[in-house]
gemmi code that builds the backbone of each chain (N, CA, C; Angstrom):
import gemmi

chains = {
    "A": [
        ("UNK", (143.177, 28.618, 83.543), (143.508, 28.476, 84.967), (143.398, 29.843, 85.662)),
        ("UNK", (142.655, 30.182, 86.820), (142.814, 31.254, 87.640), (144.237, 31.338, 88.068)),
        ("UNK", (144.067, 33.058, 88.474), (146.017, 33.318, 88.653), (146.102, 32.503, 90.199)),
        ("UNK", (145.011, 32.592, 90.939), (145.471, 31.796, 92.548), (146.054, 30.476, 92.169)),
        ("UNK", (145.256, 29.453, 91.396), (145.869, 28.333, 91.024), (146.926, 27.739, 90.675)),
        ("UNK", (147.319, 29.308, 89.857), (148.643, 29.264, 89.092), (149.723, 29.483, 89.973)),
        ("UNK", (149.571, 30.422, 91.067), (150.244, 31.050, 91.849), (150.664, 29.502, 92.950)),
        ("UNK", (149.461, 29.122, 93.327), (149.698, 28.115, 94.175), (150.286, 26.950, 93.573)),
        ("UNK", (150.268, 26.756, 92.543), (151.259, 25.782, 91.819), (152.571, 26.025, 92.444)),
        ("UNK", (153.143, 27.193, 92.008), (154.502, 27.708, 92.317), (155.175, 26.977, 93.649)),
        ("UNK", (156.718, 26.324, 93.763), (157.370, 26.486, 95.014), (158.045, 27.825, 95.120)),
        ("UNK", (157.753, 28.570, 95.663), (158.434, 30.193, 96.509), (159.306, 29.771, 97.869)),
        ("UNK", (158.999, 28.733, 98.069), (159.814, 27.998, 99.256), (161.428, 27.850, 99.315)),
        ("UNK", (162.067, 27.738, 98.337), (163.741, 27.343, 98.135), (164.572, 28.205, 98.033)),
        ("UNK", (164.151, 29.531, 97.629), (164.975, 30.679, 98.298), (164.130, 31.513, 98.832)),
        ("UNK", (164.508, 31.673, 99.619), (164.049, 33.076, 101.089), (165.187, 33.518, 101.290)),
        ("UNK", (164.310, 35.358, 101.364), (165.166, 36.582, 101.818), (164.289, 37.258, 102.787)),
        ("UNK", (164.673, 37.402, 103.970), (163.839, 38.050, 105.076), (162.546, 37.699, 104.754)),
        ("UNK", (162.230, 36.470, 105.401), (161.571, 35.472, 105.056), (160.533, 35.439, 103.764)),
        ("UNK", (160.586, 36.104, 102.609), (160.497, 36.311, 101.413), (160.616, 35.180, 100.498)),
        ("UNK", (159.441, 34.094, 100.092), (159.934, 33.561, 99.468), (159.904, 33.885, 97.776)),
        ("UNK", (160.987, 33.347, 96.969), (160.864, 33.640, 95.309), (161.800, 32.879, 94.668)),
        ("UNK", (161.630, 33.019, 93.268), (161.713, 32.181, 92.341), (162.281, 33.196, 91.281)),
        ("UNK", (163.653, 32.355, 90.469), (164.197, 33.231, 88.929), (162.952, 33.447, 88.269)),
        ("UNK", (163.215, 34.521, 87.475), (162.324, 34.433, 86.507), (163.136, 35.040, 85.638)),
        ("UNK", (163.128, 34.345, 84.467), (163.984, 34.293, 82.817), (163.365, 35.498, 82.031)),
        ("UNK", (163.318, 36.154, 81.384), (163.160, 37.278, 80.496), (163.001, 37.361, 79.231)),
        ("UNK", (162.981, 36.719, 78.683), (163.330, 36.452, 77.065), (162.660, 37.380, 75.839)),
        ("UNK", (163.238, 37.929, 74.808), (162.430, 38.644, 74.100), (161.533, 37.288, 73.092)),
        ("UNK", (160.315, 37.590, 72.814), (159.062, 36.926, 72.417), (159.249, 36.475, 71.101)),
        ("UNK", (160.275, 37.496, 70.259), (160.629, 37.832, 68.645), (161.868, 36.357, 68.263)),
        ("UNK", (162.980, 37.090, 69.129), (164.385, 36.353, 68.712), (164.464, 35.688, 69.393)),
        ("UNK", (164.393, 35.835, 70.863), (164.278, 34.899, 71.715), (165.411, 34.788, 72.298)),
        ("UNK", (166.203, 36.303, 72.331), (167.256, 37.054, 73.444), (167.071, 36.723, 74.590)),
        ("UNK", (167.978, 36.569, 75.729), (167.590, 36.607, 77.285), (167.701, 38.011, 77.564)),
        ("UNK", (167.020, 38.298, 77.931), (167.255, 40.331, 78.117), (167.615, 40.761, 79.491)),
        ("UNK", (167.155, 39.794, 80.599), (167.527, 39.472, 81.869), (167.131, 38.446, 82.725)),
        ("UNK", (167.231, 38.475, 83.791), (167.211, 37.082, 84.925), (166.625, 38.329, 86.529)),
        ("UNK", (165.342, 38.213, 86.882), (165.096, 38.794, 88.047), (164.466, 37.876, 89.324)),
        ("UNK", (164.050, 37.882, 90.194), (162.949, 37.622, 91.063), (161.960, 37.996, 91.159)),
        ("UNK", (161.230, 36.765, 91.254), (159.258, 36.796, 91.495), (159.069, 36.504, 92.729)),
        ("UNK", (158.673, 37.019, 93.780), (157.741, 36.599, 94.961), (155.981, 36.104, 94.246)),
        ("UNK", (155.130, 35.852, 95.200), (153.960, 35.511, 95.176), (153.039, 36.999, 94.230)),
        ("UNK", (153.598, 37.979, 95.016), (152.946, 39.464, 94.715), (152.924, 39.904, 93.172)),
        ("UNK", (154.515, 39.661, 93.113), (154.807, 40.140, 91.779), (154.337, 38.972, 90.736)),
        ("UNK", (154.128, 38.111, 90.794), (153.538, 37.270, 90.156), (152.223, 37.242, 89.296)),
        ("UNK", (151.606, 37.473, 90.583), (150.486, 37.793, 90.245), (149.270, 38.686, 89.989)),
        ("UNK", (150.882, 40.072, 90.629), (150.399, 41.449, 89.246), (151.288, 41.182, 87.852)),
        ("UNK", (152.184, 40.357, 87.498), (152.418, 39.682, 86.503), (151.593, 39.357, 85.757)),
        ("UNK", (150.948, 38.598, 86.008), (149.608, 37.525, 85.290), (148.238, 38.423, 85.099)),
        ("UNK", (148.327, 39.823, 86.118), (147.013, 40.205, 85.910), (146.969, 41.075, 85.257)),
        ("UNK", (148.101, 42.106, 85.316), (148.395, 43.118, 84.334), (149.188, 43.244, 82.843)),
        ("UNK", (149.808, 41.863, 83.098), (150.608, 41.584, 81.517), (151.573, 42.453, 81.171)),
        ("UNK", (151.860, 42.868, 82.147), (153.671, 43.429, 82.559), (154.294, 43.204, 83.309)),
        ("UNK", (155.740, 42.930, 83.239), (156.482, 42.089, 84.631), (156.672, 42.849, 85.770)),
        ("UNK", (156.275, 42.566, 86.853), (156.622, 42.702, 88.005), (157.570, 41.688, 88.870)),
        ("UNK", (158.418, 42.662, 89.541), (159.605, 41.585, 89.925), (159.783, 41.980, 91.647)),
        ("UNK", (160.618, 41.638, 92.211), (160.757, 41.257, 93.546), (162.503, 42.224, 93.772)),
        ("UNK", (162.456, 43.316, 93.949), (164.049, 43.529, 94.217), (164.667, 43.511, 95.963)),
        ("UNK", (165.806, 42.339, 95.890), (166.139, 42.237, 97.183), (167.003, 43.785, 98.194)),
        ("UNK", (167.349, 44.101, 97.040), (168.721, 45.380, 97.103), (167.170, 46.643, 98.065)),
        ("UNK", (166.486, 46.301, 97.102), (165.397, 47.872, 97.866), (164.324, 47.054, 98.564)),
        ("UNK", (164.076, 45.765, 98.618), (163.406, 45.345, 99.539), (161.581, 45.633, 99.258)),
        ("UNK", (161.659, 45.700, 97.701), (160.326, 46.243, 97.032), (159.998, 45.558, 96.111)),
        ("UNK", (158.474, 45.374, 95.829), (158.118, 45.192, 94.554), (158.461, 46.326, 93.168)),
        ("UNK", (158.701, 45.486, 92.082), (159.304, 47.037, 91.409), (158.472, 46.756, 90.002)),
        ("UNK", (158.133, 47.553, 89.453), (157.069, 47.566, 88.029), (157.951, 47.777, 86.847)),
        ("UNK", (158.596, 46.624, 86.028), (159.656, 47.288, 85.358), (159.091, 48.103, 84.258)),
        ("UNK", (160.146, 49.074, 84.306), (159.882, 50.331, 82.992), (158.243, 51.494, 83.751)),
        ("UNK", (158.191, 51.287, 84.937), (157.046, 51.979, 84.882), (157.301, 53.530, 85.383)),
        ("UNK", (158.309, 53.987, 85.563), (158.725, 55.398, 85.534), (159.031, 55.706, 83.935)),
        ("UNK", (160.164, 55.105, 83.298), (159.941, 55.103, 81.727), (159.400, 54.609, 80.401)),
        ("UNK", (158.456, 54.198, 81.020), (157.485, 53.458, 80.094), (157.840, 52.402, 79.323)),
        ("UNK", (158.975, 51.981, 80.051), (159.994, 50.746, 78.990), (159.781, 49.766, 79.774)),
        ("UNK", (158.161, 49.510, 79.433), (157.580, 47.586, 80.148), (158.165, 47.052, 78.983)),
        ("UNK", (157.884, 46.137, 80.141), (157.974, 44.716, 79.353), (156.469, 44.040, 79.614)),
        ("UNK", (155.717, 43.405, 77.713), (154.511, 43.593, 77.618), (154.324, 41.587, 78.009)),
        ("UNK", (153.642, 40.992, 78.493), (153.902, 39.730, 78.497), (153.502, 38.796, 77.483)),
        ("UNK", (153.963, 38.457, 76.660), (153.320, 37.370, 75.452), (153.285, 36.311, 75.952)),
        ("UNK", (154.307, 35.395, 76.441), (153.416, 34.187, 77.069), (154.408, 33.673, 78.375)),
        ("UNK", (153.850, 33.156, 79.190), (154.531, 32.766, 80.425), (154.157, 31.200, 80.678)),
        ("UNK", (155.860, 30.858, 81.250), (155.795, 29.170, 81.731), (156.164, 28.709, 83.081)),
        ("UNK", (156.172, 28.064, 83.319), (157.011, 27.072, 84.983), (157.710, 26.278, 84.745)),
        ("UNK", (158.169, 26.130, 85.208), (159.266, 24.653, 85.056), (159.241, 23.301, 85.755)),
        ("UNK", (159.575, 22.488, 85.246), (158.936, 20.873, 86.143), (159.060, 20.904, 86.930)),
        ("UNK", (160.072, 21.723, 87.932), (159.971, 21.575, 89.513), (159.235, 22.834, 89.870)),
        ("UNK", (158.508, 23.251, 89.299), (157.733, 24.427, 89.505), (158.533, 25.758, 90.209)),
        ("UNK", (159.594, 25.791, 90.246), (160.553, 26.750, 91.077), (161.104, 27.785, 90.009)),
        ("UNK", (160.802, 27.934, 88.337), (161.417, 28.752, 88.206), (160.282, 29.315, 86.579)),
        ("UNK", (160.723, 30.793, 86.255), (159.656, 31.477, 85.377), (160.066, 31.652, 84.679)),
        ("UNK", (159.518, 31.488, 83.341), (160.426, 31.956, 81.989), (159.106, 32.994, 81.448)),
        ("UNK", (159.588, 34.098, 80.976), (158.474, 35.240, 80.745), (159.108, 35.487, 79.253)),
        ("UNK", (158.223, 35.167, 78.209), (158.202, 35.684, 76.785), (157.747, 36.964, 76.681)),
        ("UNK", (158.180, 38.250, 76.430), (157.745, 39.641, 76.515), (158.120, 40.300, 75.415)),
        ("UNK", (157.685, 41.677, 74.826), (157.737, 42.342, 74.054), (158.569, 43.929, 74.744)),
        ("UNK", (159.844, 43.857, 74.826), (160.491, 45.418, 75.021), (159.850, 46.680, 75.180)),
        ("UNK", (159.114, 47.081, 75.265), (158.643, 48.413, 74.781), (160.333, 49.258, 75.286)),
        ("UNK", (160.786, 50.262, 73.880), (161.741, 50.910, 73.845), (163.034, 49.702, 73.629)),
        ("UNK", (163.169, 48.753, 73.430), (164.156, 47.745, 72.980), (164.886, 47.173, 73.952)),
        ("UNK", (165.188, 48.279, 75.112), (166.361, 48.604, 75.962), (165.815, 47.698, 77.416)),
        ("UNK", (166.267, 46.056, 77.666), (166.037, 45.851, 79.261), (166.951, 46.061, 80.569)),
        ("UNK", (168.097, 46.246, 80.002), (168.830, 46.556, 80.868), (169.179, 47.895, 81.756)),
        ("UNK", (169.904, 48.331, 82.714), (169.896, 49.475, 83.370), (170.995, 50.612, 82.893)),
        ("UNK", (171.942, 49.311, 82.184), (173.136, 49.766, 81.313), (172.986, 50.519, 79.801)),
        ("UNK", (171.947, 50.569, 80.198), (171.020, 51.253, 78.259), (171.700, 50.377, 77.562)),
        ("UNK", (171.933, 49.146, 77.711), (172.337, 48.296, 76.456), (171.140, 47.177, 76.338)),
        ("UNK", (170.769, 46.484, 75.118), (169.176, 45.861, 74.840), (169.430, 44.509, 76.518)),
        ("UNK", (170.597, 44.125, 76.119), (170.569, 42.833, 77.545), (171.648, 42.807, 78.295)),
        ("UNK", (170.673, 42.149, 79.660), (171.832, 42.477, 80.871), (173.088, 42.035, 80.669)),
        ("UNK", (173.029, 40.414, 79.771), (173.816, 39.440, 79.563), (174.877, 40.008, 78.469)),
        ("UNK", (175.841, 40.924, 78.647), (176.711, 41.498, 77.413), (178.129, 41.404, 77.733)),
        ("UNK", (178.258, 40.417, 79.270), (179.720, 40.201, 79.561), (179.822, 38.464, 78.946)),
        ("UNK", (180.714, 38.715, 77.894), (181.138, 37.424, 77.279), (182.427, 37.073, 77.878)),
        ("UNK", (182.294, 35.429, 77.918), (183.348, 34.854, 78.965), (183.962, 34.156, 77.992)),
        ("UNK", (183.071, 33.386, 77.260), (183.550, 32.248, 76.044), (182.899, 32.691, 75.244)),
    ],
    "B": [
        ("UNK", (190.585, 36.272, 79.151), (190.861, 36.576, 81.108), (191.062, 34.640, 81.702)),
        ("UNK", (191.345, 34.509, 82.972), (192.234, 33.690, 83.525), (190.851, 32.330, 84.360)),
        ("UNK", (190.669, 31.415, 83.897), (189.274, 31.088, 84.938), (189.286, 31.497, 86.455)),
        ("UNK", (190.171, 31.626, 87.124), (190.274, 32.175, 88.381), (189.564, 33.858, 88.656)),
        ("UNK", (189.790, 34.717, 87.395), (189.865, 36.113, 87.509), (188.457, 36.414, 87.410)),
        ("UNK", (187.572, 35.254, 86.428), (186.270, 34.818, 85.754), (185.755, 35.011, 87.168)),
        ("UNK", (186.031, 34.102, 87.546), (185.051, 33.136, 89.326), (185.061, 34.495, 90.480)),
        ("UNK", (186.208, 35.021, 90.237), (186.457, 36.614, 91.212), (185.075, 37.141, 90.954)),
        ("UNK", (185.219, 37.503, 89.695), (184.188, 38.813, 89.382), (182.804, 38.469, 89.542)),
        ("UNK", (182.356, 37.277, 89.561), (181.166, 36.360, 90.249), (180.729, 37.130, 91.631)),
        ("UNK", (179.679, 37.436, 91.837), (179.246, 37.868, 93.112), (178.246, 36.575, 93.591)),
        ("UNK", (179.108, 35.487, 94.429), (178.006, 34.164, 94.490), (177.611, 34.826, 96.087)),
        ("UNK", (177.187, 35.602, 96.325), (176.827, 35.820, 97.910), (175.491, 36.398, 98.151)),
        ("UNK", (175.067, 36.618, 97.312), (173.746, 37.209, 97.331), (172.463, 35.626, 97.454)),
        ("UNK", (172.595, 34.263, 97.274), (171.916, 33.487, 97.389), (172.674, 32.350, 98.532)),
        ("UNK", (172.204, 32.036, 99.380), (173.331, 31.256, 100.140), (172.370, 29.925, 100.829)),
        ("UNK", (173.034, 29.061, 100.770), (172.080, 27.670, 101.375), (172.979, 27.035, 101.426)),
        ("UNK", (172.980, 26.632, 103.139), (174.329, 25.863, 104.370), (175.370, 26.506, 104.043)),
        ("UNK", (175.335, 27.659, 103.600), (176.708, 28.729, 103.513), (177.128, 28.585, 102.145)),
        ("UNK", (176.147, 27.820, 101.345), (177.599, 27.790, 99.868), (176.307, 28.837, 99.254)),
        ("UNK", (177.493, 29.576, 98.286), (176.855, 30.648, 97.178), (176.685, 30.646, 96.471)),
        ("UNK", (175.340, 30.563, 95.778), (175.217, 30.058, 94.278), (174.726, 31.087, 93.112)),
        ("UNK", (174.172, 31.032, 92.261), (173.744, 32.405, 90.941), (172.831, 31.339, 90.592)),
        ("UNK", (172.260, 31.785, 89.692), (171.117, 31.172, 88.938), (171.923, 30.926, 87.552)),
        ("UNK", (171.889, 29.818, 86.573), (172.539, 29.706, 85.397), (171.521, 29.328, 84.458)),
        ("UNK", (171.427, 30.201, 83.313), (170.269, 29.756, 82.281), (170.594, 29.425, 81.202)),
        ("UNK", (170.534, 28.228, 80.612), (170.713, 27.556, 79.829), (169.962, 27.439, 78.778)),
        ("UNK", (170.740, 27.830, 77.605), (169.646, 28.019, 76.378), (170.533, 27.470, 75.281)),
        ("UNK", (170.194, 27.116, 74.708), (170.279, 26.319, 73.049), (171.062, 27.194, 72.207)),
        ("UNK", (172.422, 26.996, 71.830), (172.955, 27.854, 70.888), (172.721, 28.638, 69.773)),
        ("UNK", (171.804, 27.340, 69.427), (171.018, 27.739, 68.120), (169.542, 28.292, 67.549)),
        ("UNK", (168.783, 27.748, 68.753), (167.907, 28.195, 68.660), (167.501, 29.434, 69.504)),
        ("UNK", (168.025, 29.567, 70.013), (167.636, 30.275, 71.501), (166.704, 29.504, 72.391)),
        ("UNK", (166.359, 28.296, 72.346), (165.260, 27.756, 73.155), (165.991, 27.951, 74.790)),
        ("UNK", (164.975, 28.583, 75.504), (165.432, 28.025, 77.343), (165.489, 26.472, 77.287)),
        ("UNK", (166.163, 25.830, 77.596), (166.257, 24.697, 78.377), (166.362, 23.953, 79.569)),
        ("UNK", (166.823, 25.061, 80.530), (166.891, 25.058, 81.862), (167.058, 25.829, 82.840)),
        ("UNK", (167.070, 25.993, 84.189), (167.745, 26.836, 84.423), (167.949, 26.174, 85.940)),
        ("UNK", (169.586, 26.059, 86.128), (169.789, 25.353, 87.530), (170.954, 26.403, 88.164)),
        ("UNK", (171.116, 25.834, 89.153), (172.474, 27.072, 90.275), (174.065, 26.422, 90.112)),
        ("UNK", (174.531, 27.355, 89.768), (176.050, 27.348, 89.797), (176.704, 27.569, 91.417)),
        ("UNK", (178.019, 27.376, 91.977), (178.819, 28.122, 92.837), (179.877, 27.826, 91.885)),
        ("UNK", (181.170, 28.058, 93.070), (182.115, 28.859, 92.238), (182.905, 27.283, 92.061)),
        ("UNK", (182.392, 26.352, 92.655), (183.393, 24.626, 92.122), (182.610, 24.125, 90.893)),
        ("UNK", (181.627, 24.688, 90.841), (180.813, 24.361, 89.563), (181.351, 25.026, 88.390)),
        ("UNK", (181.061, 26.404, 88.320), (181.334, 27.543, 87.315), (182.894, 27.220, 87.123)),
        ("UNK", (183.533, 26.945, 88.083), (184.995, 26.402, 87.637), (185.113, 25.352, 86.660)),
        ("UNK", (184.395, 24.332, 86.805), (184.260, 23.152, 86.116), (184.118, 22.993, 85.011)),
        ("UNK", (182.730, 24.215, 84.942), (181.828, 24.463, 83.591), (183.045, 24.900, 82.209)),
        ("UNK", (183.910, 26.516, 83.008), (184.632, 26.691, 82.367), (185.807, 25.682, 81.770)),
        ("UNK", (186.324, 25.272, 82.794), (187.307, 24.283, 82.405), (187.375, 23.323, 81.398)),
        ("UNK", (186.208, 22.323, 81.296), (185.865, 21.400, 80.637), (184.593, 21.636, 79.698)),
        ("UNK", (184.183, 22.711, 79.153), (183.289, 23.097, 78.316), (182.425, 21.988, 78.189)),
        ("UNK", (182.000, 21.916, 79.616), (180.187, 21.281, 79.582), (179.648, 21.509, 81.516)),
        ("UNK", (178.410, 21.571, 80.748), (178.069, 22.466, 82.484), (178.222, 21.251, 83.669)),
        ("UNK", (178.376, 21.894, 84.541), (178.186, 21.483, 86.208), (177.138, 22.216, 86.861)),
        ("UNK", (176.451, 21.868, 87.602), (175.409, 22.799, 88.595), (175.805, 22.214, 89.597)),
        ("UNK", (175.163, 22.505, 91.298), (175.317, 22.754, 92.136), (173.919, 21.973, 92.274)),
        ("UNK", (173.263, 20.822, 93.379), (172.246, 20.836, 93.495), (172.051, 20.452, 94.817)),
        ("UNK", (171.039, 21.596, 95.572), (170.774, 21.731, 96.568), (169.928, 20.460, 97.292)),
        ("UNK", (169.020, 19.935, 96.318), (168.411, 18.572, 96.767), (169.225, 17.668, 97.279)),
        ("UNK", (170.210, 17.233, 96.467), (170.980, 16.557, 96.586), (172.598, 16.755, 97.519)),
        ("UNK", (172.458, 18.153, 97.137), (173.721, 18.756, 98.207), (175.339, 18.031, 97.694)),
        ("UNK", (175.268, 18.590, 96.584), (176.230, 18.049, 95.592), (176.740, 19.117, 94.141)),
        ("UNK", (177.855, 18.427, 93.856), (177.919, 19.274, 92.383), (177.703, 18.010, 91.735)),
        ("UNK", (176.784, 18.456, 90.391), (176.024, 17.950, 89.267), (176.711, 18.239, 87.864)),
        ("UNK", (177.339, 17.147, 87.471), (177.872, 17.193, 86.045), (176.518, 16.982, 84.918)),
        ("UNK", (175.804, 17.915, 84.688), (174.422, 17.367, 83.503), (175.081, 16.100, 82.888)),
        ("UNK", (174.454, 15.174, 82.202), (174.544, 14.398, 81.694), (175.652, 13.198, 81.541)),
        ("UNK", (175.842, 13.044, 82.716), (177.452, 12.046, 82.950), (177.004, 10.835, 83.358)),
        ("UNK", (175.825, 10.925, 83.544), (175.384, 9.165, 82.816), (174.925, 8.829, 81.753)),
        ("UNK", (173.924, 9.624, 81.433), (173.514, 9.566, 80.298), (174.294, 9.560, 78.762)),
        ("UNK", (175.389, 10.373, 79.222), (176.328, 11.230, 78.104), (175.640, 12.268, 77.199)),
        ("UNK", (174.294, 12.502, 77.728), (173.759, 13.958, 77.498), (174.052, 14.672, 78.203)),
        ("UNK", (175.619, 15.197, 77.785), (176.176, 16.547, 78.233), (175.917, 17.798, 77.486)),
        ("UNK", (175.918, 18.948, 77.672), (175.543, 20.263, 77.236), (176.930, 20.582, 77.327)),
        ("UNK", (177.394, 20.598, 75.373), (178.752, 20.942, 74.938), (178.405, 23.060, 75.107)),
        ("UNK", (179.547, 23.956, 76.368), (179.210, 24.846, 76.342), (179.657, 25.544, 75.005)),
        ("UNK", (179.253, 26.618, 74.538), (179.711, 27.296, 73.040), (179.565, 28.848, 73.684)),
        ("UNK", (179.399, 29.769, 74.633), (179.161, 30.328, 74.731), (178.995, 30.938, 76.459)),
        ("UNK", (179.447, 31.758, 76.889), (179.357, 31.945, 78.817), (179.092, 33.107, 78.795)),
        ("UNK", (178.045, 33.877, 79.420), (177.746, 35.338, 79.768), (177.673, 35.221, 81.193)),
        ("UNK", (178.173, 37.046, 81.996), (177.858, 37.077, 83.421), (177.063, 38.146, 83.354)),
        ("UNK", (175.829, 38.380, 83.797), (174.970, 40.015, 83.645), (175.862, 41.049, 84.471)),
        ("UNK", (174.850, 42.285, 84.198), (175.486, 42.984, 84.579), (175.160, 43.769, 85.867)),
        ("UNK", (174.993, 42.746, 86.591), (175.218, 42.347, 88.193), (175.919, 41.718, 88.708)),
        ("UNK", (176.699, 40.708, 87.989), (177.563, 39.469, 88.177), (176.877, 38.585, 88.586)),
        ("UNK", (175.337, 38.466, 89.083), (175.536, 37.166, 89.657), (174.114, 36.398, 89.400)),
        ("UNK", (174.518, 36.475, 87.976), (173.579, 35.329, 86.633), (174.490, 34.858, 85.724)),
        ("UNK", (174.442, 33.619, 85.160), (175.132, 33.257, 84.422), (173.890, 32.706, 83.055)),
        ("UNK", (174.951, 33.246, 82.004), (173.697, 32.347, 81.047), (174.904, 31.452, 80.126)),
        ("UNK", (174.597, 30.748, 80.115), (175.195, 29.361, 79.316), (174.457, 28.789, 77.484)),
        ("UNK", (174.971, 29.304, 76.301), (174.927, 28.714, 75.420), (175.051, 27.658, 75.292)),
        ("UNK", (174.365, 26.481, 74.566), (175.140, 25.069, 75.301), (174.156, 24.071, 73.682)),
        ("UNK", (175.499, 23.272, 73.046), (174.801, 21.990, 72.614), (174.181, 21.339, 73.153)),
        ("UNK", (173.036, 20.828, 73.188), (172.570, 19.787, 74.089), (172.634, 18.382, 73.643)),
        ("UNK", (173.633, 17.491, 74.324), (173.743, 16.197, 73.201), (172.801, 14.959, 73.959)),
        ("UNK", (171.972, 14.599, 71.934), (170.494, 13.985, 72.364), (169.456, 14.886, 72.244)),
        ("UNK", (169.862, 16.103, 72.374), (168.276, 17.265, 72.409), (167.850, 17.209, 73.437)),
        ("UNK", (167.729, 16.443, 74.428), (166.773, 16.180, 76.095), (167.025, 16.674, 77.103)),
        ("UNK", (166.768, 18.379, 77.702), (167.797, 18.468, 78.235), (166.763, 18.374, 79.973)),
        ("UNK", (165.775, 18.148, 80.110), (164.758, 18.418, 80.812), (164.237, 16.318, 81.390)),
        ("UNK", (164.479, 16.252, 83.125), (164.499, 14.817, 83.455), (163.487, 14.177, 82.801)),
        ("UNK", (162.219, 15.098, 82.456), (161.023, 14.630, 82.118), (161.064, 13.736, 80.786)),
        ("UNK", (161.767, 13.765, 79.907), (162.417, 13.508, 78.983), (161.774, 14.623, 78.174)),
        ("UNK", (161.665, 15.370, 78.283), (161.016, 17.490, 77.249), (162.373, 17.709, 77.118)),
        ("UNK", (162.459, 18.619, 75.733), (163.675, 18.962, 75.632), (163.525, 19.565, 76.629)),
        ("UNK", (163.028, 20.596, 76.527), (163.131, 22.031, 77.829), (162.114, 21.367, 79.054)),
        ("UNK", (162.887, 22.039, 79.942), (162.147, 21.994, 81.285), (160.903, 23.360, 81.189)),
        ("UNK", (160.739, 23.858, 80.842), (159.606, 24.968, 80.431), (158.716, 24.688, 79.761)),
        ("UNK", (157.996, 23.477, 79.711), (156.842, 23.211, 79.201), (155.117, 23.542, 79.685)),
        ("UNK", (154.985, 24.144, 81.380), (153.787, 24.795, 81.172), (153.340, 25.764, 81.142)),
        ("UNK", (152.803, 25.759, 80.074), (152.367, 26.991, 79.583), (151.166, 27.677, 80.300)),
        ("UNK", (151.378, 28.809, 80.726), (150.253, 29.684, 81.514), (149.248, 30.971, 80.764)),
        ("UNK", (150.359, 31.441, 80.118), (149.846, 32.292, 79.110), (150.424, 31.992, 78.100)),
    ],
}
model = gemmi.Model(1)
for chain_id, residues in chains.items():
    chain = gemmi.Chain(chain_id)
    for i, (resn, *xyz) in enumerate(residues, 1):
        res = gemmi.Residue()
        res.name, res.seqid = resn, gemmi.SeqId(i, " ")
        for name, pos in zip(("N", "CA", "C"), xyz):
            atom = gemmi.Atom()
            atom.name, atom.element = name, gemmi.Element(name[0])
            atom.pos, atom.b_iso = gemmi.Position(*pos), 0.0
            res.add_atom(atom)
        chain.add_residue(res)
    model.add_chain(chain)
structure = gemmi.Structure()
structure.add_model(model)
structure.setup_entities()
């Protein structure tokens, strides 16, 4: 499938931020199959997603596309990517480079246990 | 900690539709790590979830809170609650009873594959 196709599959429609539309996108390591984090995809980041085979995400806080790990070289490499039946949300199978996805230098964002 | 003190530390304000605040909640398989879903919490949901250890979502289609599987009695027994470390993702460990956790009848709602 071409990335336009793929892209146009997508609903980006159900959340908007300054009229921005995007979609979760899931994180998962490729190996164990950790959640390492939970970000936003617009249209853009998507589909330097798909073309470069490193995640690009959507940050609302800076109002930017952001290249993760690309000041410290701690991408995330893409092994395989999905949609979901209502087409609204991304699950990205990736490879760590440096182990570490979080901002907290701990491997995942997800390290506050409730239960 | 107290389910009330839980729902505090929640930042549901960053996503908002007709004023209610929701997070993104990702739902994955205790055991396997498989994704299985991923739907929106607020804070009458995430209350619920905790309370009665099986999820609730929030669904905007419908403009309702969503007990998963309360007809079916494929409920997602929770085993497990993370909040990132942003507060405002939730990831949910969860039995899935039946295995099905996806309307399509797929276990997972993440079945197309792009890469």
């Amino acid at each position: 499938m071409e990335i336009k196709e793929i892209i146009n599959k997508i609903d980006f429609s159900k959340i908007k931020w300054k009229d921005i539309g995007f979609v979760p996108a899931v994180v998962q390591d490729y190996k164990d199959g950790a959640i390492l984090m939970v970000a936003f995809m617009n249209k853009e980041s998507l589909e330097l997603t798909l073309k470069n085979k490193e995640t690009y995400f959507y940050s609302r806080s800076r109002n930017e596309l952001w290249h993760k790990g690309h000041k410290s070289g701690e991408v995330q490499k893409v092994k395989e990517l999905y949609y979901d039946c209502d087409n609204d949300t991304i699950l990205v199978k990736v490879e760590q480079v440096g182990g570490v996805a979080c901002h907290t230098g701990k491997r995942s964002c997800f390290f506050n246990k409730v239960i």
